[in-house]
C-alpha positions as CSV (number, residue, x, y, z in Angstrom):
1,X,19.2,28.7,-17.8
2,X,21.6,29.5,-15.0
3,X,20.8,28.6,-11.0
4,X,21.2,31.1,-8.5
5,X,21.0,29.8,-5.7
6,X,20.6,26.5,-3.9
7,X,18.8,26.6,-0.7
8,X,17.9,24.3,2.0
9,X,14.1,23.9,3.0
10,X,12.0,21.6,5.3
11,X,14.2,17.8,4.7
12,X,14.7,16.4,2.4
13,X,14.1,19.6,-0.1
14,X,15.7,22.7,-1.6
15,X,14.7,25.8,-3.2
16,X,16.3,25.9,-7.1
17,X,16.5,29.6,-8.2
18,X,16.5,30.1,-11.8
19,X,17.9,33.3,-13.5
20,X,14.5,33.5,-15.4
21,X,12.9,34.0,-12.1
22,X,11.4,30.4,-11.7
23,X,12.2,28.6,-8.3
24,X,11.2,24.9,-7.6
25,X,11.2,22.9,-4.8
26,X,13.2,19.9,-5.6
27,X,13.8,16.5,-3.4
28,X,17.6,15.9,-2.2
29,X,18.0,13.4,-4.3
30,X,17.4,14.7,-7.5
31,X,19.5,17.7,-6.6
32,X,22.4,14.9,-5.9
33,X,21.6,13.2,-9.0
34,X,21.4,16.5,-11.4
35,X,24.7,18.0,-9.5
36,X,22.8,21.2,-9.2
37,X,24.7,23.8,-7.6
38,X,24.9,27.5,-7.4
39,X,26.1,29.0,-11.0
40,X,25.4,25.3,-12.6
41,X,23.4,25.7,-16.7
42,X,21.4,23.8,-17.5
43,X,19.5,23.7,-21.2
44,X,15.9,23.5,-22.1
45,X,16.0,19.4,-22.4
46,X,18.2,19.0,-19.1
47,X,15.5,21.3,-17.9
48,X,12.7,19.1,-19.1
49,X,14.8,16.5,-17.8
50,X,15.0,17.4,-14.0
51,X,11.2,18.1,-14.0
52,X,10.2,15.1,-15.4
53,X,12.6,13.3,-12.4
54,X,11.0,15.6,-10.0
55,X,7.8,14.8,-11.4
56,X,7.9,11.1,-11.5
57,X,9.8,11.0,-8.0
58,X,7.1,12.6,-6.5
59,X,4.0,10.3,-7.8
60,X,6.4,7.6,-6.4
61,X,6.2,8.8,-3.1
62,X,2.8,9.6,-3.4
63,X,2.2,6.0,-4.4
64,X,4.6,4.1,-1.6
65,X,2.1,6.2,1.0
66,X,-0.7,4.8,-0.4
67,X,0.6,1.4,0.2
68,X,1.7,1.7,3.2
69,X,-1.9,2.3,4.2
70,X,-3.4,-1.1,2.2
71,X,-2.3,-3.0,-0.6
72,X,-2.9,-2.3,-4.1
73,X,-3.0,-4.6,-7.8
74,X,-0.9,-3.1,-10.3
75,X,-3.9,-1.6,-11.9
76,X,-5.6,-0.6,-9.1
77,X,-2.3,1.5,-8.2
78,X,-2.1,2.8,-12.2
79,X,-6.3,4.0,-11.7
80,X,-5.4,6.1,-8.7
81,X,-2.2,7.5,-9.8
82,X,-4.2,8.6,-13.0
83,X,-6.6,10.5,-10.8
84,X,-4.2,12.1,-9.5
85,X,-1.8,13.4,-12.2
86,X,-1.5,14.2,-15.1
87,X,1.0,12.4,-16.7
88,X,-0.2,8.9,-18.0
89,X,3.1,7.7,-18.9
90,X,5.2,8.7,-15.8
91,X,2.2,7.1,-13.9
92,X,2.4,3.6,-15.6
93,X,6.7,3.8,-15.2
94,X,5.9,4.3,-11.7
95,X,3.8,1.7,-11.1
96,X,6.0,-0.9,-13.5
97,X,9.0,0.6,-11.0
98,X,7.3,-0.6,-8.2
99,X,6.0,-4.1,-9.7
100,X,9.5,-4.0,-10.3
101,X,10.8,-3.5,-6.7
102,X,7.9,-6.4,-5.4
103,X,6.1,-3.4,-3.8
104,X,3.3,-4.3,-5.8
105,X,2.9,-7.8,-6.7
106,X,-0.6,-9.1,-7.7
107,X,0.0,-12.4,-6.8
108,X,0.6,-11.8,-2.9
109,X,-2.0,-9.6,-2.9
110,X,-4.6,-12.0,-4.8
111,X,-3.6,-14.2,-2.3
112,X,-4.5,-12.3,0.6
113,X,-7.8,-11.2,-1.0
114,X,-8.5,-15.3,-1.5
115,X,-7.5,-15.8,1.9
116,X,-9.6,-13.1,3.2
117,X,-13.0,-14.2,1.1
118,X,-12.3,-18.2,1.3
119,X,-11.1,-18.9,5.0
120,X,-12.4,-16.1,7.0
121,X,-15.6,-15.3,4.7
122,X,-16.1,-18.6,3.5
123,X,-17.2,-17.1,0.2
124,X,-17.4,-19.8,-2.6
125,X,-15.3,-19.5,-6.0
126,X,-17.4,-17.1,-8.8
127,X,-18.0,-14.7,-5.9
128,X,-14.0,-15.1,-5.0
129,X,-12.8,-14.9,-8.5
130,X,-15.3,-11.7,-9.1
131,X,-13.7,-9.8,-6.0
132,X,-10.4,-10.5,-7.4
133,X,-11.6,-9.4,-10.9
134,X,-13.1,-5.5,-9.1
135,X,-9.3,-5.4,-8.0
136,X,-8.1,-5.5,-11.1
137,X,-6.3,-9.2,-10.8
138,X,-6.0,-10.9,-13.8
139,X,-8.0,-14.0,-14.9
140,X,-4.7,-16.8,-14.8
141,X,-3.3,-15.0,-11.3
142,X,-6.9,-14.9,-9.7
143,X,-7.4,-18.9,-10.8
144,X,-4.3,-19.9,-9.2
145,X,-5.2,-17.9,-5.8
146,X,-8.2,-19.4,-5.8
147,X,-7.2,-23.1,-6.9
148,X,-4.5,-22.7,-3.5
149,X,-8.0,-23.3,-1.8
150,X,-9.7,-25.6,-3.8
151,X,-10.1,-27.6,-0.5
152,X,-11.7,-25.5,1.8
153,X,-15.0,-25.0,-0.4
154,X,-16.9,-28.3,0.4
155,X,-15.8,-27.6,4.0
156,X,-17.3,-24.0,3.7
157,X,-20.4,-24.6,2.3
158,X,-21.0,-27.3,4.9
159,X,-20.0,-25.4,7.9
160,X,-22.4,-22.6,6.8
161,X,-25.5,-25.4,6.3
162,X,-24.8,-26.2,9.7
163,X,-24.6,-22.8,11.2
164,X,-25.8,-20.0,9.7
165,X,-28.7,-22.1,7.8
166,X,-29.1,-24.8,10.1
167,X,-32.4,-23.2,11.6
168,X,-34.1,-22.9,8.1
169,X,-32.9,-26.2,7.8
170,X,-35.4,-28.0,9.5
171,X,-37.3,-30.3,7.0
172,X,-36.0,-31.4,3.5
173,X,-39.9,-31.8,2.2
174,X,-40.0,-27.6,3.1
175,X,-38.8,-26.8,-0.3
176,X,-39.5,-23.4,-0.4
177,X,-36.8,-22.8,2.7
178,X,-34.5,-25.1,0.9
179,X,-34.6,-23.3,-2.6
180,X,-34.2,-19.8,0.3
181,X,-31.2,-21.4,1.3
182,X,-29.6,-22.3,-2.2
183,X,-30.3,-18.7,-3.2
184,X,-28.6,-17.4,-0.5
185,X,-25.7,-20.0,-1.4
186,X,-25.5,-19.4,-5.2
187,X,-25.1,-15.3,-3.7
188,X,-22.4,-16.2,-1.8
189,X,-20.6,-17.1,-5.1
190,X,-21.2,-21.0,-4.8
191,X,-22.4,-23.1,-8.1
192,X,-25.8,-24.7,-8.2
193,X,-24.0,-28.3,-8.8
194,X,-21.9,-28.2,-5.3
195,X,-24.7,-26.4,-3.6
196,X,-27.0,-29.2,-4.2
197,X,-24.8,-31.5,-3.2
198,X,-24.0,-30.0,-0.1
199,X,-27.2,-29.8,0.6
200,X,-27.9,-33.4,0.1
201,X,-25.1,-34.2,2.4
202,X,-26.2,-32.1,5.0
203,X,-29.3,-33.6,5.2
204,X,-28.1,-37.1,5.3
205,X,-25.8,-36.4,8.2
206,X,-28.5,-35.0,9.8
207,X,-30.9,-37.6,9.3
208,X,-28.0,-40.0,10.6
209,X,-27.8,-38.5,13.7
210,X,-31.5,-37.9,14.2
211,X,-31.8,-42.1,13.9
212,X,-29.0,-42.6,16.6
C-alpha cells in the first residue's frame, strides 16, 4: 500500500492518501512516529499497525477530556471507554496507560470522595465505603480512605444530634422520635452500636446543661 499524499488539516492532523483510494485523518504524532510521507509503503500489518496507534491515541484523548471535566476510578474510566468504542483491549491499555501516568489514581480520588462524604457530608462509614464501592474503588483502597477519618465519625454523628435532630430531640422517654432519629442515622451509613451511643451521650450532655 503506497501513500500519495500527505496533507495538512485543521492542527494537529493530516489527510493520509492511500493508492487504494482510502484516506484517513491521522494525529501529527502518529504521522511523526510512523515516518509517513509522500511515496512511503507500507504492508498490511504496518497498516494494521498505524490504525490500531490511531485508534488507541484517539480513546486517549477522548479519555484525558473526560477527566479534565471530573475525576474518574480506573474502572469507572474502563466502563465509559467501553461505551464508547469498540475495542475492549485498546480501552483497558488506555486506561492502564493512564493509571500508569498518575492521571488516574484510585487512591487520590477515594480520597476526595471520603473527604467529600465524611467532612463536608458528615456521612458515617457503610454509607462512605458503599459510595466508594458505586465508583468502582476497591475494598482495601476504600478502607484505608475511610480509616484516614476514623476520627471525625463520633464528632459527626454528634454535631448532627445537635443540629439537624436536636428539635426531635426533645425528650429521651419519646421513643418513637428517638427510634425516627436512629433510622435516619443508620440511613446516613452510621452502625446501630455508635448510633446508640451517640445518642446516649447526647442526652447526657443535654441533661447536664439543663441542671446548670
Amino acid at each position: 500500500m503506497k501513500i500519495l499524499s500527505v496533507k495538512p488539516q485543521k492542527p494537529p492532523q493530516y489527510r493520509i492518501c492511500f493508492d487504494d483510494g482510502r484516506a484517513v485523518l491521522l494525529d501529527a504524532s502518529i504521522v511523526y512516529d510512523f515516518g509517513l510521507k509522500e511515496g512511503s509503503e507500507l504492508d498490511s500489518d504496518r497498516f494494521r499497525e498505524l490504525m490500531r496507534a490511531a485508534v488507541s491515541l484517539k480513546v486517549y484523548n477522548f479519555a484525558v477530556k473526560r477527566l479534565f471535566y471530573r475525576d474518574y476510578s480506573a474502572a469507572e474510566m474502563l466502563d465509559k471507554l467501553s461505551e464508547e468504542f469498540r475495542s475492549k483491549e485498546i480501552c483497558r491499555q488506555v486506561v492502564e496507560r493512564l493509571v500508569a501516568e498518575s492521571i488516574i489514581n484510585d487512591e487520590r480520588y477515594a480520597d476526595r470522595i471520603a473527604y467529600k462524604y465524611i467532612a463536608v457530608k458528615r456521612y458515617g462509614r457503610q454509607r462512605v465505603l458503599r459510595e466508594l464501592k458505586s465508583r468502582g474503588i476497591g475494598r482495601f483502597t476504600a478502607e484505608d480512605a475511610v480509616n484516614s477519618y476514623e476520627e471525625k465519625f463520633q464528632e459527626n454523628i454528634l454535631h448532627l444530634l445537635r443540629t439537624k435532630y436536636a428539635r426531635i430531640l426533645t425528650d429521651k422517654k419519646d421513643m418513637k422520635a428517638v427510634n425516627r432519629v436512629k433510622s435516619s442515622l443508620a440511613r446516613y451509613g452510621y452502625g446501630f452500636a455508635e448510633i446508640n451511643r451517640a445518642v446516649n451521650e447526647y442526652f447526657i450532655t443535654k441533661d447536664q446543661l439543663e441542671e446548670q
